[in-house]
C-alpha beads as a LAMMPS data file, in Angstrom:
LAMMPS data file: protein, C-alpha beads

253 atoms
252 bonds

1 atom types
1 bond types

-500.0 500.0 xlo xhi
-500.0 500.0 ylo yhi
-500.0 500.0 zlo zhi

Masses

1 110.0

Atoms # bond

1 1 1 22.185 18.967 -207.942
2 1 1 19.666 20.596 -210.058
3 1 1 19.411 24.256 -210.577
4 1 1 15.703 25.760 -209.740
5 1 1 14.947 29.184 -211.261
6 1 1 12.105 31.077 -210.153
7 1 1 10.107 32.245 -213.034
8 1 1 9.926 35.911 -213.495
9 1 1 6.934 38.004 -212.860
10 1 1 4.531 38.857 -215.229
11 1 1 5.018 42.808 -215.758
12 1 1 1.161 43.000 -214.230
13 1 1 1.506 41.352 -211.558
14 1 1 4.387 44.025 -210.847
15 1 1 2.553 46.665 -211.171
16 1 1 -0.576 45.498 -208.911
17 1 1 1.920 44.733 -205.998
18 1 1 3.020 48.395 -206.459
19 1 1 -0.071 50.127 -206.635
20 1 1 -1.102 47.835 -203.629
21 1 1 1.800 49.436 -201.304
22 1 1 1.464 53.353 -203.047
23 1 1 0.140 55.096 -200.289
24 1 1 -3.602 56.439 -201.123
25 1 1 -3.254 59.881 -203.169
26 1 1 0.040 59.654 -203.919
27 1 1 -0.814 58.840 -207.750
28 1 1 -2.794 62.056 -207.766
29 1 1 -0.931 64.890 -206.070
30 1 1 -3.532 67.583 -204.912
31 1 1 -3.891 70.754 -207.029
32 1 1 -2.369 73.912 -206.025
33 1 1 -6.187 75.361 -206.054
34 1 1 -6.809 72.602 -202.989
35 1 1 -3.380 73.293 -201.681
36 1 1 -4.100 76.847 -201.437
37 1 1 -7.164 76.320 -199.543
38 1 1 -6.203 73.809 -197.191
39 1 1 -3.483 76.189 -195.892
40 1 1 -4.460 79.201 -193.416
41 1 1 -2.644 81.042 -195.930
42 1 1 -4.639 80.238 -198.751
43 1 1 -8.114 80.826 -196.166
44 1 1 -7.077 84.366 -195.227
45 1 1 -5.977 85.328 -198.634
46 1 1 -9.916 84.004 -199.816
47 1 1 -11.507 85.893 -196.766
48 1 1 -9.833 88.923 -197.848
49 1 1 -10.587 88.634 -201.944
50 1 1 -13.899 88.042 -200.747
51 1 1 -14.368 90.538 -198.582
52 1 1 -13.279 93.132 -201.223
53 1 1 -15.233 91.575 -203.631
54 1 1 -18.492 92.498 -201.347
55 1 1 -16.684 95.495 -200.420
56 1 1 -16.667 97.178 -203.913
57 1 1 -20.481 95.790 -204.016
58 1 1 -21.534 97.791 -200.723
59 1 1 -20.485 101.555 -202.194
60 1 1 -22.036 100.556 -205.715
61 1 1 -25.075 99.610 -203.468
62 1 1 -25.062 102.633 -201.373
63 1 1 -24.530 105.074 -204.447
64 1 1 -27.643 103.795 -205.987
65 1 1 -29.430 103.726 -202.842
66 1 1 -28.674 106.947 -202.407
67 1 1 -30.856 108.304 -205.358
68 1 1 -33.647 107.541 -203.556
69 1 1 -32.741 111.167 -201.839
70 1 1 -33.414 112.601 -205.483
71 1 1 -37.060 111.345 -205.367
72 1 1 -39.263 108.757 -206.709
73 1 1 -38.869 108.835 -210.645
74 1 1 -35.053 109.194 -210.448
75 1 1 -34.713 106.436 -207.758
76 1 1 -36.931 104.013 -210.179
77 1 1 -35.375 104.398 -212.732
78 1 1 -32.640 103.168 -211.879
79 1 1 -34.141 100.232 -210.117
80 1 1 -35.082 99.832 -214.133
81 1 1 -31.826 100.642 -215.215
82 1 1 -30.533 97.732 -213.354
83 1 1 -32.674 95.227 -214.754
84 1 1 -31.765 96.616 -218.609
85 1 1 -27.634 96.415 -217.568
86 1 1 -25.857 95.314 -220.376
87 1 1 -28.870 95.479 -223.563
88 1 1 -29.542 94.350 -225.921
89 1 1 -26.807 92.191 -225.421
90 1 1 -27.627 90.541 -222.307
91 1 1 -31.193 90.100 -221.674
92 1 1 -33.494 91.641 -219.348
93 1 1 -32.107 90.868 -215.644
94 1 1 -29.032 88.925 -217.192
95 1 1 -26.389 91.481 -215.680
96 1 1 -28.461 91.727 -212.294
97 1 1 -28.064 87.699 -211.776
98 1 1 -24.804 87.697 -212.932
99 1 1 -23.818 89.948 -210.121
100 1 1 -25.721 87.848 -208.055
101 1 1 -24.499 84.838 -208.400
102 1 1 -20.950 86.286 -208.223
103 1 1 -21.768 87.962 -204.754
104 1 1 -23.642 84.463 -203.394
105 1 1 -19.932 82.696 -204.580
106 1 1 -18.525 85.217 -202.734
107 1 1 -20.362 85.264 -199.786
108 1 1 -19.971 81.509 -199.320
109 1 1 -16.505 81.209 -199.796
110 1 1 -16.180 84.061 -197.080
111 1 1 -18.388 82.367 -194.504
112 1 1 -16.893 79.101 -195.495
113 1 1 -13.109 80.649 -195.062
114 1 1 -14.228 82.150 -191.588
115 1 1 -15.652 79.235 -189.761
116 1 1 -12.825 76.951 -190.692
117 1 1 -10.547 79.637 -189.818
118 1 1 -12.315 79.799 -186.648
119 1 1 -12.355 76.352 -185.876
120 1 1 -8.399 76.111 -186.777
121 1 1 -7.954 78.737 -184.343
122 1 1 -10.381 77.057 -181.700
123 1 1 -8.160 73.485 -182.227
124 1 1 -4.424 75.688 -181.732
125 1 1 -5.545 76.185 -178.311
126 1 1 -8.279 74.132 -176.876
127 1 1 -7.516 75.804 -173.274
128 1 1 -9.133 79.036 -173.054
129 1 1 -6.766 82.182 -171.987
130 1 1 -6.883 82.609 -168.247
131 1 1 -6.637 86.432 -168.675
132 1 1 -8.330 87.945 -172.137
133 1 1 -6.732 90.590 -173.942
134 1 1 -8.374 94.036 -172.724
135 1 1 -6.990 95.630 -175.878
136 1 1 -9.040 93.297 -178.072
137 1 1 -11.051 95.365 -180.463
138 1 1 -15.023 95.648 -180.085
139 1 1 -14.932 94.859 -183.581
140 1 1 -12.815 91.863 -183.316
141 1 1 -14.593 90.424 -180.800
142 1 1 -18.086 90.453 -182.489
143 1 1 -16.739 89.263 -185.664
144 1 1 -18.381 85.979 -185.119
145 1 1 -21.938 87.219 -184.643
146 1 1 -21.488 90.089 -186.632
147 1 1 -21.217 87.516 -189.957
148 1 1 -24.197 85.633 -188.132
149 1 1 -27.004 89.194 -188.094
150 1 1 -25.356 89.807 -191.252
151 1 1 -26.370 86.719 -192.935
152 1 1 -29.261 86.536 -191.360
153 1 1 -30.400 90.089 -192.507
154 1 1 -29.336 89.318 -196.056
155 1 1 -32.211 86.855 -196.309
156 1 1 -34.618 89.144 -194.778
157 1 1 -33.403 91.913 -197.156
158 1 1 -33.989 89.735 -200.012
159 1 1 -37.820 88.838 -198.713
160 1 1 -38.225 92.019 -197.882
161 1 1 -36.932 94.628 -201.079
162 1 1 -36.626 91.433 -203.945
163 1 1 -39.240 88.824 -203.288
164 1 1 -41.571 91.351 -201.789
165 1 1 -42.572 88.125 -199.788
166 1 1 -42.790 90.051 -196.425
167 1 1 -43.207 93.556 -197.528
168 1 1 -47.151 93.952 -196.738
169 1 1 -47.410 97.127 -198.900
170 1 1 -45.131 95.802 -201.915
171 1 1 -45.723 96.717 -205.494
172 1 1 -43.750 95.520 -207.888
173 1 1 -42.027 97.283 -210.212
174 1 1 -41.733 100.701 -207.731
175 1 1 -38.373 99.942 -205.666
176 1 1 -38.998 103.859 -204.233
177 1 1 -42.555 103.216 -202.955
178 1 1 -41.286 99.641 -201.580
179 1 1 -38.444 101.171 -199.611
180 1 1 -40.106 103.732 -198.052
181 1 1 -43.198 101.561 -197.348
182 1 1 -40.248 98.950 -195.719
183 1 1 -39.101 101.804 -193.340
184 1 1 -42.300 102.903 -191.723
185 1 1 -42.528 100.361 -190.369
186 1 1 -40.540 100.192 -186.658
187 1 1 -39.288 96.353 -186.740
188 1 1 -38.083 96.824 -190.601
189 1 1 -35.998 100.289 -189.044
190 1 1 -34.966 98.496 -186.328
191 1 1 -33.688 95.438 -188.617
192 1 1 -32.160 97.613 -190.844
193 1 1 -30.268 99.625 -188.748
194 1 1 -29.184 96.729 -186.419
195 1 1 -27.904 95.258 -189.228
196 1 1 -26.045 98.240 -190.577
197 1 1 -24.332 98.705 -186.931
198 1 1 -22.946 94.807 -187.067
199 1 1 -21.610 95.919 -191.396
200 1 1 -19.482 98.827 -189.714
201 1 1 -17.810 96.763 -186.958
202 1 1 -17.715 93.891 -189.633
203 1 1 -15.930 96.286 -192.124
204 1 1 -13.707 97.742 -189.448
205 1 1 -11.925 95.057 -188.937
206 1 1 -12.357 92.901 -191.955
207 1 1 -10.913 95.822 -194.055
208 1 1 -7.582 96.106 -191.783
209 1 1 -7.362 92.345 -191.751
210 1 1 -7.290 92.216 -195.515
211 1 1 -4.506 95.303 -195.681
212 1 1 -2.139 92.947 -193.533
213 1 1 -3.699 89.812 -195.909
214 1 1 -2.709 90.873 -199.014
215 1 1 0.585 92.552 -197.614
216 1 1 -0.298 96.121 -197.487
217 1 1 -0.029 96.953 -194.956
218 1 1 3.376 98.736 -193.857
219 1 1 5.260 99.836 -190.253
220 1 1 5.628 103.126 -191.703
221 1 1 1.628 103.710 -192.993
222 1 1 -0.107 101.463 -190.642
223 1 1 -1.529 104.598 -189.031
224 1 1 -3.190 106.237 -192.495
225 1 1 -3.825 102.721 -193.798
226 1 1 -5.948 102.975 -190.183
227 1 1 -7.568 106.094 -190.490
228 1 1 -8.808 104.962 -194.367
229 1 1 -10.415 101.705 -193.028
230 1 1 -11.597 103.135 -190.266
231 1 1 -13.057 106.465 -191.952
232 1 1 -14.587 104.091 -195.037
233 1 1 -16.551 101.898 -192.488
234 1 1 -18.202 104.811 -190.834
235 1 1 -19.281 106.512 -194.340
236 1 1 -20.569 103.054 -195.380
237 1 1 -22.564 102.840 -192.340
238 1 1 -23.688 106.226 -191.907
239 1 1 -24.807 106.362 -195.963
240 1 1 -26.872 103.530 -195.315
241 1 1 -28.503 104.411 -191.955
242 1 1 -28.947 107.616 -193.389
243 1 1 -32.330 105.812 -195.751
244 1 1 -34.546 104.509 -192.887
245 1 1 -33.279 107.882 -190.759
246 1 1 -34.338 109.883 -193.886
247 1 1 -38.225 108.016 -194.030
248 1 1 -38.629 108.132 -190.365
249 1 1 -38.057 112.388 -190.204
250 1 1 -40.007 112.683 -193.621
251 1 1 -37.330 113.688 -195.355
252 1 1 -38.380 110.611 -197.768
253 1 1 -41.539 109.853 -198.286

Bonds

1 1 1 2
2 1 2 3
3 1 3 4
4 1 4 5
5 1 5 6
6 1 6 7
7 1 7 8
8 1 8 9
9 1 9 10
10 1 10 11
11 1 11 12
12 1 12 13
13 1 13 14
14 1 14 15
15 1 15 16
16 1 16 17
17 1 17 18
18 1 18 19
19 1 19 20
20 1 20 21
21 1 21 22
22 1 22 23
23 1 23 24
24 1 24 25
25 1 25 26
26 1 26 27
27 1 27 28
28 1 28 29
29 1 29 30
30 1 30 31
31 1 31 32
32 1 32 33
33 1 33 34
34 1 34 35
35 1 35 36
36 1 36 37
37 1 37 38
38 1 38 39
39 1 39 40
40 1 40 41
41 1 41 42
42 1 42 43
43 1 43 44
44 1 44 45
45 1 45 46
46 1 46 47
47 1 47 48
48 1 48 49
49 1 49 50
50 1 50 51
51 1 51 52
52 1 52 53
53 1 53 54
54 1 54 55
55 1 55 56
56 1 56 57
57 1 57 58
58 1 58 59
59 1 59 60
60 1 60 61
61 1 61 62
62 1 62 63
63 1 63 64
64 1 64 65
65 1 65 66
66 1 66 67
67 1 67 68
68 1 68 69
69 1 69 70
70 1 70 71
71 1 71 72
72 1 72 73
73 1 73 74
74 1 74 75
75 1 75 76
76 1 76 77
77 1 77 78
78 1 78 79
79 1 79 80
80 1 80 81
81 1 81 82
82 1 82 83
83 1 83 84
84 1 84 85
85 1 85 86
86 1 86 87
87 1 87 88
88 1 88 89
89 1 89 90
90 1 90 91
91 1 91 92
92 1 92 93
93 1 93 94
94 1 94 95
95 1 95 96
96 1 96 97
97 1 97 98
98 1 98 99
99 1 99 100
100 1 100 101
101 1 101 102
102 1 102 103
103 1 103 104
104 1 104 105
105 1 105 106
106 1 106 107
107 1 107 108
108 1 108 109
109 1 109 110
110 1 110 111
111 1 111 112
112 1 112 113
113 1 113 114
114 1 114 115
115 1 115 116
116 1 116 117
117 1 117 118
118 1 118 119
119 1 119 120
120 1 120 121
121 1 121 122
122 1 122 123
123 1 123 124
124 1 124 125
125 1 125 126
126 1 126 127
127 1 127 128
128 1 128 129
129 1 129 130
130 1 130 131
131 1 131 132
132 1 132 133
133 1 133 134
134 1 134 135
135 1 135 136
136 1 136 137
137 1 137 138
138 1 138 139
139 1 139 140
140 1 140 141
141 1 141 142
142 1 142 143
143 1 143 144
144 1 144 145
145 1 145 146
146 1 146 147
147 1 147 148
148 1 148 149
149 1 149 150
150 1 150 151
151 1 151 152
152 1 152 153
153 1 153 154
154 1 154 155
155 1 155 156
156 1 156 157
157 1 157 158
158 1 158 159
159 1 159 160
160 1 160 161
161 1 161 162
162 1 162 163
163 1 163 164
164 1 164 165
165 1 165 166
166 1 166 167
167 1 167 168
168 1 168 169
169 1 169 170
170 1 170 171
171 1 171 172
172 1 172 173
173 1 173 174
174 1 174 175
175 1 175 176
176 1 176 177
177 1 177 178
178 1 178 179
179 1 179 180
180 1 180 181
181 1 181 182
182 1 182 183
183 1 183 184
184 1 184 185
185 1 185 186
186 1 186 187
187 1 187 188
188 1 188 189
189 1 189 190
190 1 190 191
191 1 191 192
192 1 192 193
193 1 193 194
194 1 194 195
195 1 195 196
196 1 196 197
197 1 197 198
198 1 198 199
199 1 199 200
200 1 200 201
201 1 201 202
202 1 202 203
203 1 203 204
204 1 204 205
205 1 205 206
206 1 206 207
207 1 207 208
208 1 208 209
209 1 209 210
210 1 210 211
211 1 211 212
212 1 212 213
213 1 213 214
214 1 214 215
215 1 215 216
216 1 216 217
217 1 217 218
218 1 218 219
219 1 219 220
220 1 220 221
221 1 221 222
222 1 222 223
223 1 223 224
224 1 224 225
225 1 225 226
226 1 226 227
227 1 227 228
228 1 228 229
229 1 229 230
230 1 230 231
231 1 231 232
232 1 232 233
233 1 233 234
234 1 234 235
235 1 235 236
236 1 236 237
237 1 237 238
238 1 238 239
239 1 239 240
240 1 240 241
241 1 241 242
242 1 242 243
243 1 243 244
244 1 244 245
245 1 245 246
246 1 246 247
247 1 247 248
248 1 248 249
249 1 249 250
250 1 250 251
251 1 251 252
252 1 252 253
């Protein structure tokens, strides 16, 4: 009887059977950037760098907002000062779009966090509660359309105090005479201060959530860790209602 030997397989023809039964991905393991973000872990943790990110934004904002309180010179200069941040090394408005571009990043990645978080949340229980939680937070509950006025009032604010595109009485190069000109008007007060309402119910709770995020957050000073998000929310909003409030009683003008 003769012996048949089956030839052996070309070291190709090896490899393309095994790549054919790899499962897809497996020859590219995700990074532990994507890992990160695909986990509710890694969304929170974003939502609350984010948040403290535009956070430490807000009280720079309000402290130079504020000058407008020390009249009309002061207050443009440093609407000039801002656009000469960082000369002669950077170039006029360099700095400014830096920080812009870093709070845009920021403010994507926190919307971006928030609606998948939302929609994880929405998918972990498709049947709604039969009785809602009474002790719910106000805040927590308008979370959702709080991030919606807010956004929405971002691009009006931008129009309104950067493009000049809807601010009838505009003139560039005189933020002070822009701002008050902005809140004589009752629909750019009411806009303003609507929108400053849905920042301290948005910071009320975003602030505690990122204390418990990034593991602050403590049995034994959960109650001053409280009293500090609670108290810096209020100042925020107060300090920024406080601009139209000031026009509208001529305390500003």
């Amino acid at each position: 009887m003769a012996l048949t030997t089956k030839p052996a397989p070309e070291p190709g023809a090896r490899k393309s059977s095994e790549s054919k039964d790899r499962p897809r991905g497996a020859a590219h393991p995700p990074s532990l950037v994507a890992l990160l973000w695909r986990s509710t872990v890694g969304k929170k943790t974003v939502l609350a760098v984010t948040g403290l990110i535009m956070i430490t934004y807000l009280v720079a904002h309000l402290v130079g907002n504020l000058k407008i309180f020390f009249g009309a010179e002061e207050f443009n200069d440093y609407g000039h000062w801002l656009r000469t941040l960082g000369g002669p090394v950077l170039h006029y408005e360099w700095a400014l779009w830096i920080l812009r571009v870093v709070l845009v990043v920021a403010v994507v990645l926190h919307g971006v966090a928030a609606y998948q978080l939302s929609r994880r949340d929405i998918a972990a229980r498709p049947v709604a509660y039969v009785h809602k939680r009474r002790r719910t937070s106000y805040a927590t509950r308008t979370m959702r359309w709080g991030g919606v006025i807010l956004g929405l009032f971002v691009v009006w604010h931008i129009l309104d105090l950067t493009t000049l595109t809807v601010n009838e009485n505009a003139q560039t190069g005189h933020p002070y005479e822009n701002t008050v000109a902005t809140f004589s008007t009752w629909y750019g007060n009411a806009i303003y201060i609507t929108a400053m309402v849905a920042l301290g119910l948005h910071l009320r709770h975003g602030m505690w959530s990122a204390v418990q995020t990034l593991g602050a957050a403590s049995a034994g000073r959960e109650r001053a860790l409280r009293v500090v998000t609670d108290t810096s929310a209020l100042v925020l909003t107060l300090g920024f209602v406080s601009i139209p409030v000031a026009v509208m009683t001529g305390v500003v003008n």
